[in-house]
N, CA, C and O atoms as CSV, one atom per row, in Angstrom:
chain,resi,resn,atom,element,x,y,z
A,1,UNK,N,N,27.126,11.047,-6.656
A,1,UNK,CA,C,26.019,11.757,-6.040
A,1,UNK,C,C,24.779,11.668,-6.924
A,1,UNK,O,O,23.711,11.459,-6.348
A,2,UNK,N,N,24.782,11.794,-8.178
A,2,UNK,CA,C,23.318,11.453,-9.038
A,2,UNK,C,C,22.799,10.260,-9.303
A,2,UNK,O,O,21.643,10.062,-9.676
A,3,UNK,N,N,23.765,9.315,-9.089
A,3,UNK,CA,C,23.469,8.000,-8.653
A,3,UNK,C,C,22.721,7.792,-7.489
A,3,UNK,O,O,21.879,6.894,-7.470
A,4,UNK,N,N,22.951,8.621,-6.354
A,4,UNK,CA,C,22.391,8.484,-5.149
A,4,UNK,C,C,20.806,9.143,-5.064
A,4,UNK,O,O,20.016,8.890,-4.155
A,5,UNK,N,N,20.550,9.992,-6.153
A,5,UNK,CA,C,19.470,11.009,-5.983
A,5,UNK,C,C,18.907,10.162,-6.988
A,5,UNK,O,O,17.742,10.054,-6.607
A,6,UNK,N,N,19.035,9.414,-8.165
A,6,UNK,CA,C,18.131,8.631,-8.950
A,6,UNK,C,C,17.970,7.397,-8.418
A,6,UNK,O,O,17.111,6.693,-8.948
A,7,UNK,N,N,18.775,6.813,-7.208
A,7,UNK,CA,C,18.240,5.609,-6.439
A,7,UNK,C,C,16.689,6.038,-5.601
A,7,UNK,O,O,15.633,5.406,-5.631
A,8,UNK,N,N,16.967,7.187,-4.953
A,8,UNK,CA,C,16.046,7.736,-3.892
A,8,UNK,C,C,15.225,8.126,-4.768
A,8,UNK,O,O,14.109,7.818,-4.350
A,9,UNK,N,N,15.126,8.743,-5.971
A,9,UNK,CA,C,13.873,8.920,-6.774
A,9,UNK,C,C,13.388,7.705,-7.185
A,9,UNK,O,O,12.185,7.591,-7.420
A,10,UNK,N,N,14.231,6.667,-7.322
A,10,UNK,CA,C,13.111,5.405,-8.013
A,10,UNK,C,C,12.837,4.680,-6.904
A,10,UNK,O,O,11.943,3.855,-7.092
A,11,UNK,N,N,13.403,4.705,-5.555
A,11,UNK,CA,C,12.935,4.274,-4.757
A,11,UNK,C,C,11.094,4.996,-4.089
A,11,UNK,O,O,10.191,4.396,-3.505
A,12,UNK,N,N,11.177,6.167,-4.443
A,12,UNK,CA,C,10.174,6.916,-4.092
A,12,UNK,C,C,9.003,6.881,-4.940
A,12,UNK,O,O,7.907,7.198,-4.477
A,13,UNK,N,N,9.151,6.501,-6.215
A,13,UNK,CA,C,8.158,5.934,-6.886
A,13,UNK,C,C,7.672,4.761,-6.713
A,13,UNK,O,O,6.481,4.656,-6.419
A,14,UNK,N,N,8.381,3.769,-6.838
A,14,UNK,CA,C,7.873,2.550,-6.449
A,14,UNK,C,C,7.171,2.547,-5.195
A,14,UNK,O,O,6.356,1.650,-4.981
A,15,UNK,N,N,7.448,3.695,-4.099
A,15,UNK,CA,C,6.629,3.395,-2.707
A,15,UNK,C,C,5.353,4.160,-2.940
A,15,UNK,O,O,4.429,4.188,-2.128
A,16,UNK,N,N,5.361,4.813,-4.168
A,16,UNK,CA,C,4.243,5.638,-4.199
A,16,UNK,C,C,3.102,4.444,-5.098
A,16,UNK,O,O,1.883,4.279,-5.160
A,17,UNK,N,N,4.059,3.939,-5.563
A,17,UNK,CA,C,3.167,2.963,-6.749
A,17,UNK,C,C,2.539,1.753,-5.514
A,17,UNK,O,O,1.394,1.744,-5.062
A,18,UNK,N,N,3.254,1.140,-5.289
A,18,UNK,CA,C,2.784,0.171,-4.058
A,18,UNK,C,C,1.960,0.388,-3.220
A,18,UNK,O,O,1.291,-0.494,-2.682
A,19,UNK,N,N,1.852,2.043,-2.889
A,19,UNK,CA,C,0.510,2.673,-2.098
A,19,UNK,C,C,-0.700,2.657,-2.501
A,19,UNK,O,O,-1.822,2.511,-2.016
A,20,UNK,N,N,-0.121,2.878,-3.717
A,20,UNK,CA,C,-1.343,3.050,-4.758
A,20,UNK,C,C,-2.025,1.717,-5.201
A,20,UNK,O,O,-3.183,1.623,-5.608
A,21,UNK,N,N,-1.067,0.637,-5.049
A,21,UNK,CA,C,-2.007,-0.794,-5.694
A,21,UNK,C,C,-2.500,-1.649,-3.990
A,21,UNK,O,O,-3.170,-2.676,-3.878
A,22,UNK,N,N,-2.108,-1.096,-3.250
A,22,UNK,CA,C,-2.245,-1.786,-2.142
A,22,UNK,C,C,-3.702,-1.059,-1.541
A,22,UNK,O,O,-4.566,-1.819,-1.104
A,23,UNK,N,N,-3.953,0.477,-1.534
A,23,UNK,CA,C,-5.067,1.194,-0.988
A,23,UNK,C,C,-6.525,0.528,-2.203
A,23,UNK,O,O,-7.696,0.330,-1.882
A,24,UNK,N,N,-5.894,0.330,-3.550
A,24,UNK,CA,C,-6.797,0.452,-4.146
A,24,UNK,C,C,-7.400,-1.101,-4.580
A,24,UNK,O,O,-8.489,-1.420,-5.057
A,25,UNK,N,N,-6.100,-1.987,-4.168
A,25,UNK,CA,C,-7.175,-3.683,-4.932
A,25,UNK,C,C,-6.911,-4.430,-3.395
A,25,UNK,O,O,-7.624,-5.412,-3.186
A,26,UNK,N,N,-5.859,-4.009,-2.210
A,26,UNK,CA,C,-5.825,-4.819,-1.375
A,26,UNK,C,C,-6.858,-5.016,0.044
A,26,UNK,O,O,-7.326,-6.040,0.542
A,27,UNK,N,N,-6.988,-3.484,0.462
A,27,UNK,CA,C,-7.962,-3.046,1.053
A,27,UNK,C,C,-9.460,-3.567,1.213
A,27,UNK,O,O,-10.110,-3.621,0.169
A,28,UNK,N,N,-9.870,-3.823,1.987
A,28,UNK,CA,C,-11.489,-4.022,1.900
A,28,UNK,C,C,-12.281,-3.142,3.164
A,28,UNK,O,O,-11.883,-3.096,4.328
A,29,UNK,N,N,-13.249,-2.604,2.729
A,29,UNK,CA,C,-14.259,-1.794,3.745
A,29,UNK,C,C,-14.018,-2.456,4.497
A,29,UNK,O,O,-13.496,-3.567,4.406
A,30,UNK,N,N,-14.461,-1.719,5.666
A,30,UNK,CA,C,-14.652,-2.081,7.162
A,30,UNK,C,C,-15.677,-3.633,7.579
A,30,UNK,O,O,-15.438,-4.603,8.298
A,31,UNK,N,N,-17.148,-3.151,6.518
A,31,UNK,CA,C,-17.687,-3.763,6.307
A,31,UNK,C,C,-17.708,-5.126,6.069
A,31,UNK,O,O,-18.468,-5.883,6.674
A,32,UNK,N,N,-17.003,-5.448,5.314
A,32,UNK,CA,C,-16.331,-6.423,4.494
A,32,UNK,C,C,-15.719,-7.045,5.435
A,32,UNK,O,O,-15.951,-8.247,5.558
A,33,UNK,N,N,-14.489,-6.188,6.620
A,33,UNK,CA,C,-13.869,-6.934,7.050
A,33,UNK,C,C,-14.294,-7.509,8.211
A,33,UNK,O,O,-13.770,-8.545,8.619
A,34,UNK,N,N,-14.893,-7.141,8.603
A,34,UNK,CA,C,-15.809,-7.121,10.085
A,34,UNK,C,C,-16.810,-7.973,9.881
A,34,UNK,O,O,-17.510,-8.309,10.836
A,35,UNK,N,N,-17.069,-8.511,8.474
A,35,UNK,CA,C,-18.460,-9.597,8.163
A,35,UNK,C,C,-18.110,-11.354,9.030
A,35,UNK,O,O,-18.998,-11.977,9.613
A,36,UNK,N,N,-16.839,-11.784,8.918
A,36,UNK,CA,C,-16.464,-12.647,9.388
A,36,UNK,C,C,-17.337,-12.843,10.994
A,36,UNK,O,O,-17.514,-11.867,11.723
A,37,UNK,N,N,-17.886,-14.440,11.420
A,37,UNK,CA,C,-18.535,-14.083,12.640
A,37,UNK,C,C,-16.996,-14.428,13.254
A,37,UNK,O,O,-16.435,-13.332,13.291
A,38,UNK,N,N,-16.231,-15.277,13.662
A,38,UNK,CA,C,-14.737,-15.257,13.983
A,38,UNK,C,C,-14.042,-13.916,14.851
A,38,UNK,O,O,-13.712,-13.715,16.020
A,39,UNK,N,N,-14.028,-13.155,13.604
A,39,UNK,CA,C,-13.462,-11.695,13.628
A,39,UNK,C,C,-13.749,-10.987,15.385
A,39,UNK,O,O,-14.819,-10.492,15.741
A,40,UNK,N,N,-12.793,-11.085,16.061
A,40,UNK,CA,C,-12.718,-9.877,17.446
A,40,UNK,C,C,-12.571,-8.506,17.090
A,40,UNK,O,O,-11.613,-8.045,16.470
A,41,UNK,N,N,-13.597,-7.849,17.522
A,41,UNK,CA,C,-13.644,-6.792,17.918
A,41,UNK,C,C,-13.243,-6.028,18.651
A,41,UNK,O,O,-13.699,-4.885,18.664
């Protein structure tokens, strides 16, 4: 059973960490993304 609760805790970090590098370097404004002439609206 503490095997099972330190899987789900390191699983829960890593999804917190991945949120965190994905909102903050993957992301681009709206702006940004919408600059493309291509891009549908």
């Amino acid at each position: 059973m503490r095997v099972f609760i330190v899987a789900c805790l390191t699983a829960g970090i890593i999804a917190i960490g991945a949120a965190g590098i994905l909102d903050n370097l993957v992301q681009e404004s709206s702006s940004a993304a919408f600059a493309e002439p291509a891009a549908r609206i």
